[in-house]
C-alpha positions in Angstrom: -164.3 86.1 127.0 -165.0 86.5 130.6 -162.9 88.5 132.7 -163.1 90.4 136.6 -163.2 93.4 136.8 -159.1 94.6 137.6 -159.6 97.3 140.4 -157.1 99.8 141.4 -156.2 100.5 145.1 -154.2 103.5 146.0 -151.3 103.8 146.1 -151.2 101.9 143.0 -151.0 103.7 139.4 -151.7 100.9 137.3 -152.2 97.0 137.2 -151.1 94.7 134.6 -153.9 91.7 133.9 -152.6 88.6 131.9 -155.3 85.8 131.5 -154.6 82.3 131.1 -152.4 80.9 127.2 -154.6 79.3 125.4 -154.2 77.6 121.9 -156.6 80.0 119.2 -157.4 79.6 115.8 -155.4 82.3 114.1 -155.3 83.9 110.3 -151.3 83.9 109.5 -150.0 85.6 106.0 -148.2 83.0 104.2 -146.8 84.8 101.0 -150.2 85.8 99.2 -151.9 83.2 100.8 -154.0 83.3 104.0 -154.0 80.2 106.7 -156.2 79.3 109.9 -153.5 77.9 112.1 -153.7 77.1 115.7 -151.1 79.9 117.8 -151.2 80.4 121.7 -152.7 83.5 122.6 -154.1 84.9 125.6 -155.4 88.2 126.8 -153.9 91.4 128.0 -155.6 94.6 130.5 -154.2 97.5 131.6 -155.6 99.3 134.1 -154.4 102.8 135.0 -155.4 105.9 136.9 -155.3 109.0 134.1 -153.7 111.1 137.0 -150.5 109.8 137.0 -150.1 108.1 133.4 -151.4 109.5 129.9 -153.0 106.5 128.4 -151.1 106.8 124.9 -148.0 106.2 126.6 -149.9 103.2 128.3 -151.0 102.6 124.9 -147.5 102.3 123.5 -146.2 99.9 126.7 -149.0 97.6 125.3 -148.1 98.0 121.7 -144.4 96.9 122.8 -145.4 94.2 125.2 -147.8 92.5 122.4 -144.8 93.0 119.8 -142.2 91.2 122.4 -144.5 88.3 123.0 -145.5 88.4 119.5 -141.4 88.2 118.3 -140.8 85.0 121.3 -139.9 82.1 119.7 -142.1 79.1 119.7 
């Protein structure tokens, strides 16, 4: 994982980093058993300034931005 460092510059509050979709080895539940399956992924920052946002709701955009992406069909 390499990754820049996301800066913020006023006025901003908070900047949303998306890297690049890749194709990751994965485990997926398949009844009881467990599988290695390939499954795009990619990764996901958020940057914020604690002044104007409390980072559990930051937290909980995340959550809900992972389960959206997570629920897109392939």
């Amino acid at each position: 994982l390499l990754a820049a460092p996301i800066i913020i510059n006023q006025p901003q509050s908070a900047i949303l980093g998306v890297g690049k979709l890749e194709k990751r080895p994965v485990v997926v539940d398949e009844g009881d058993e467990e599988k290695i399956m390939v499954r795009p992924r990619c990764y996901v920052t958020l940057t914020l300034d604690h002044r104007v946002m409390d980072g559990h709701r930051a937290n909980r955009f995340l959550e809900a931005l992972v389960h959206t992406l997570g629920a897109w069909p392939a």
